[in-house]
N, C-alpha and C positions, 0 to 999 in steps of 0.2 A: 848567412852567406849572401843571400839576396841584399841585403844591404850595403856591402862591400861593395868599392869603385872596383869598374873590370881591371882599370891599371894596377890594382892591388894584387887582386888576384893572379893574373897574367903576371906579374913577377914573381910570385910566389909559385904558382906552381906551374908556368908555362903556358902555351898553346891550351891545356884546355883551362884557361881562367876564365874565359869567353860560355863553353857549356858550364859551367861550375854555376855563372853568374845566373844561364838561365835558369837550370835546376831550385836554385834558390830561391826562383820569384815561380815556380811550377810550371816553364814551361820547354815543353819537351816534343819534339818534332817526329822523334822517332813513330815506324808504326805501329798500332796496338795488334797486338796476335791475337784474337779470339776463338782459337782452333785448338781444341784439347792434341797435341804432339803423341803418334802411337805409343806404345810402349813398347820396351826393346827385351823386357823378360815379365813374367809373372810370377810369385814365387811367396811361399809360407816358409817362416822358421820356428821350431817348439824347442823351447826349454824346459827338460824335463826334470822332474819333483828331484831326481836320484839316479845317479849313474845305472844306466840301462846297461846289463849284460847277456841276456838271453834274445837267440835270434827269435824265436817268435814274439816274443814282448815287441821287441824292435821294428819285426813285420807288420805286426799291428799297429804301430803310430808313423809309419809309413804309406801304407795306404790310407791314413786318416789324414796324412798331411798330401798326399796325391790327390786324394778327392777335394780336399779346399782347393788346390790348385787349379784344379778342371773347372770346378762348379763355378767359380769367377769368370774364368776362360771364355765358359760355355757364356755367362750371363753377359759378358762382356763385347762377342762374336771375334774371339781370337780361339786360333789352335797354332801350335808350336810343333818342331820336329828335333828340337835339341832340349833332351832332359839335363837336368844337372841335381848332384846330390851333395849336399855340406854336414859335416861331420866332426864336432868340435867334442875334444876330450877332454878328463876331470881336469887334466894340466894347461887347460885352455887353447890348446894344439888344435887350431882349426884348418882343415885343408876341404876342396871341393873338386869335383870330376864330375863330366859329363860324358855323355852319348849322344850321338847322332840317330835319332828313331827311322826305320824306312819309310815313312808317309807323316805327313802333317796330321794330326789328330789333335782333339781337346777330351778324348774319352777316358775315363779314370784306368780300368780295366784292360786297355791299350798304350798306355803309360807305366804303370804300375810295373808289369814285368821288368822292363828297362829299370825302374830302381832298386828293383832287386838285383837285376845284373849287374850295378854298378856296385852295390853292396856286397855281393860275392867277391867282386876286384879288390878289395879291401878287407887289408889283413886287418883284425882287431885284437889287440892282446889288449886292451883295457876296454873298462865301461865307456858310454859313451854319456856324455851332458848334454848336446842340442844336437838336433835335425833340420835339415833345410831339404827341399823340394822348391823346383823353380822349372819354367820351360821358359825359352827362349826361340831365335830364329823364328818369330811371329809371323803372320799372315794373318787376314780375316776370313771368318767363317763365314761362307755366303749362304751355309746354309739350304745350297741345292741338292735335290736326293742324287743317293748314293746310289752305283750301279751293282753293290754288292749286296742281296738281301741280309746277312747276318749284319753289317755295318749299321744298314739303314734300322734293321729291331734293334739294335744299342743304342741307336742313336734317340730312338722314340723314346726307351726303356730311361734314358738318363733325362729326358726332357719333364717326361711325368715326375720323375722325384723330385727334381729341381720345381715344379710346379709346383707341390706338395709341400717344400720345405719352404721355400718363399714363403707362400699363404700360412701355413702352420708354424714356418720358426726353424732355424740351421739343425738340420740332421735328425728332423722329426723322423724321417727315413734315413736309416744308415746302415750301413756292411754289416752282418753279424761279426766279423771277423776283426772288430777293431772296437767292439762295445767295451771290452774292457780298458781299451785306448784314451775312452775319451771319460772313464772317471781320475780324480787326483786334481793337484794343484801343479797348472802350468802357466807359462804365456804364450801366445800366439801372435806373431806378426807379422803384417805383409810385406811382402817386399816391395810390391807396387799398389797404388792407392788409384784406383779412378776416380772422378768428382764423383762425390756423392756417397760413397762407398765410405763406411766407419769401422773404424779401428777395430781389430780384433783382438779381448783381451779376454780368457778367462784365469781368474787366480783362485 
């Protein structure tokens, strides 16, 4: 296209025959953004091995997929106040609902209730095939102590595991209550990617 008369192009496809021509020869006025754009949710979905029908099975890879939520969250310094739950059936029936949490949080354990309460709102007369966990309504975590001592011990309490896991490898520390969650054959993926951050896949 760089070699193309601009009278060519300009009748061909109008007013921009002109940017066309410089695109072609590589040059481009516009300005370069070199600022990673926040993100407007964060969010994990798991495809499971076999239609999930029992609510504790279900409990359990719910809070597995809460805590990858967080634990980004936290590494990332975003917490959210709108959780959201996706819930796709054998017949591929995907639908999603949210909640409004009372405080912005990125804490597993102060999240988690909320997807349970969204899970009770939801009648299920079949198994279920995937899971989604997401927060949205972001802000950044500035990370100043908290005036509430039980908050700020959660807060410590998740920073050591995450320390822990980093250095040792994802979920060297994990919930007892989701250990049986994370055997089997699944996928995992993010919803949002930060640079740097690689794909999450186990099969």
């Amino acid at each position: 296209m760089g070699n193309a008369p601009v009278s060519l192009l300009r009748n061909k496809f109008g007013i921009i025959g002109e940017k066309l021509k410089a695109m072609g020869l590589g040059i481009c006025h516009r300005e370069v953004k070199t600022k990673e754009e926040s993100p407007k949710s964060i969010g994990h979905s798991m495809t499971l091995p076999k239609d999930v029908h029992e609510r504790d099975e279900i409990h359990m890879y719910l809070l597995h997929l809460t805590e990858m939520v967080c634990k980004r969250a936290r590494a990332y310094g975003y917490k959210g106040r709108c959780v959201s739950l996706t819930v796709r059936l054998p017949d591929f029936v995907t639908f999603t609902k949210q909640k409004v949490m009372p405080e912005y949080t990125n804490l597993t354990h102060r999240i988690y209730p909320h997807v349970i309460s969204i899970l009770n709102s939801i009648r299920l007369n079949k198994g279920v095939r995937l899971f989604g966990v997401s927060i949205s309504n972001l802000t950044k975590d500035e990370d100043t102590p908290n005036l509430f001592k039980e908050i700020e011990k959660e807060r410590s309490l998740y920073k050591a595991i995450d320390a822990i896991n980093d250095k040792q490898g994802d979920f060297h520390i994990m919930w007892g209550a989701y250990l049986k969650a994370t055997k089997g054959s699944r996928v995992i993926s993010p919803a949002w990617k930060p640079s740097g951050l690689r794909n999450i896949a186990v099969r």
